[in-house]
C-alpha positions as CSV (number, residue, x, y, z in Angstrom):
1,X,229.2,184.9,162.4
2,X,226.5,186.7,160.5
3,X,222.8,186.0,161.5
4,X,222.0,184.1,158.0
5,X,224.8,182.2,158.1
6,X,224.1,178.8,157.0
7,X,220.4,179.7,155.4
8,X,219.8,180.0,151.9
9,X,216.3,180.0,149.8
10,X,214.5,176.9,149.0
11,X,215.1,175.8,145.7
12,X,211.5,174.7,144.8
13,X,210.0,177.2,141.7
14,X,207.8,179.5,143.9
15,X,208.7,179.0,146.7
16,X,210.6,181.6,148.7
17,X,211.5,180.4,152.3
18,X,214.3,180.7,154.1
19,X,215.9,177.4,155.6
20,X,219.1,176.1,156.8
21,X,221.4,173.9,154.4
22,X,220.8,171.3,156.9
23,X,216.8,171.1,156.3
24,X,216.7,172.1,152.7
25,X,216.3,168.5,151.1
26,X,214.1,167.3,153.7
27,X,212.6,171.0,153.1
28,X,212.4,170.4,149.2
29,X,210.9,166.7,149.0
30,X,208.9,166.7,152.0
31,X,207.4,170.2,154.1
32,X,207.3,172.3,151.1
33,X,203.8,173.1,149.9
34,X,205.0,173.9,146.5
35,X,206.4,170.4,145.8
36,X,203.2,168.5,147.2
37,X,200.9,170.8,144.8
38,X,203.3,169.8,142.0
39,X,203.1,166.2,143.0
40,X,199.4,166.3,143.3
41,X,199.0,168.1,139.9
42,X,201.1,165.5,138.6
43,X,199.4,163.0,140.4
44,X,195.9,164.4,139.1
45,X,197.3,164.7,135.2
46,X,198.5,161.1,135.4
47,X,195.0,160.1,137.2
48,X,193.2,162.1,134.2
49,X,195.1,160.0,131.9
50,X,194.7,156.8,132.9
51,X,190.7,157.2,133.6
52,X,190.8,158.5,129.7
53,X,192.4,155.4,128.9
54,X,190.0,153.3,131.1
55,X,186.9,154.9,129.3
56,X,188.5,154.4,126.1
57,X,189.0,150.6,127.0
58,X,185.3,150.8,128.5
59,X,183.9,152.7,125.1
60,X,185.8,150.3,122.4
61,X,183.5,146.9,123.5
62,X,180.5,149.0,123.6
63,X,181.2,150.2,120.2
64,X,181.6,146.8,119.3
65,X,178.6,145.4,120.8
66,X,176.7,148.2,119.1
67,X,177.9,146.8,115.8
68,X,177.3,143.2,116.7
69,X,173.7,144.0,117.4
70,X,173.3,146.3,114.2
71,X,174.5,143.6,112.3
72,X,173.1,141.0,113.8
73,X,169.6,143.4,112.6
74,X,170.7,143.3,109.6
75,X,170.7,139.6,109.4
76,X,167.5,139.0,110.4
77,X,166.2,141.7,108.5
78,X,167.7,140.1,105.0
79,X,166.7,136.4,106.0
80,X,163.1,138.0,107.1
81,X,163.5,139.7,102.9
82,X,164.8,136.1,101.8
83,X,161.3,134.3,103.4
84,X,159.2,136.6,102.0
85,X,161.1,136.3,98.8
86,X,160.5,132.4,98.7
87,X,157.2,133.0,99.8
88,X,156.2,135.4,96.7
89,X,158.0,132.7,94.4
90,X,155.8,129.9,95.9
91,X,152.8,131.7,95.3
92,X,154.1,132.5,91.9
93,X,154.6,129.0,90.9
94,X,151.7,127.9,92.4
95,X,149.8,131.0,90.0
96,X,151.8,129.2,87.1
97,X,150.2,125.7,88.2
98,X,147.1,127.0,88.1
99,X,147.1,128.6,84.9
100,X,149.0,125.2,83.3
101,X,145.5,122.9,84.6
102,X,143.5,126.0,83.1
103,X,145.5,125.7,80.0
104,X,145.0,121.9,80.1
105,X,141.4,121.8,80.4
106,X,140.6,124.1,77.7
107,X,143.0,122.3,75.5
108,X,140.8,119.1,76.6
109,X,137.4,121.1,75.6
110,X,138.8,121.5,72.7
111,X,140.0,118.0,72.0
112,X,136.3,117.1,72.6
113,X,134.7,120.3,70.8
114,X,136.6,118.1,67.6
115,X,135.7,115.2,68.5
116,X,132.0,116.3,68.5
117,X,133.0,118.0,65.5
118,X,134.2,114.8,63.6
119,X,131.4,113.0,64.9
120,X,128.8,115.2,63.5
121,X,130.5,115.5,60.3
122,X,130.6,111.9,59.8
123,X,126.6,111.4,60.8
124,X,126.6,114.7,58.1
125,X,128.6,112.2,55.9
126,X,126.3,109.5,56.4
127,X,123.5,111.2,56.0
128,X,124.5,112.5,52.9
129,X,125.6,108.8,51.8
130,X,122.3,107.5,52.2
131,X,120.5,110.5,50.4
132,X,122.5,109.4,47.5
């Protein structure tokens, strides 16, 4: 019986140990070093993914929270721009009030300006009456 009778390479990629038939699968899944960095690169990709996924899950309600409170600023900015709005048009309209009672009293000078002005025409008038 030859010496390497009954031994044969391990079948992992890379690695190039000789073992008996008997100890090849518990070789191939378990002892060899090649498998466990394969599982452990795996293991690391799969990791990599899922704290990608976790950040992405983390990131999308911060995004959104961002955009609440930005538009939430915008509210209060456009109500802050609507009370000054109504404030300009209540100091408008009060303007207009004021210049109505202006308008008003000189149209009530005037009202008395004629009546002077009949009232001295008719003492004119009856002054001229009794000259006659």
């Amino acid at each position: 019986m030859s010496p390497n009778a009954g031994l044969l390479n391990a079948g992992n990629q890379g690695c190039g140990e000789t073992i008996s038939k008997r100890d090849r699968t518990h070789h191939e899944s378990e002892l060899c070093q090649f498998i466990k960095l394969k599982r452990v690169t795996t293991a690391c990709g799969e990791i990599s993914t899922m704290m990608a996924d976790m950040e992405t899950e983390i990131a999308n309600p911060n995004t959104k929270m961002a955009n609440i409170n930005t538009n939430q600023t915008d509210v209060r900015t456009k109500m802050a721009n609507s009370n000054t709005n109504q404030l300009h048009m209540g100091m408008k309209l009060a303007n207009i009030n004021t210049k109505m009672a202006h308008t008003e009293t000189k149209l009530e000078n005037m009202e008395a300006k004629m009546v002077n002005t009949e009232t001295k025409l008719e003492n004119m008038n009856t002054k001229m009456a009794s000259f006659i």
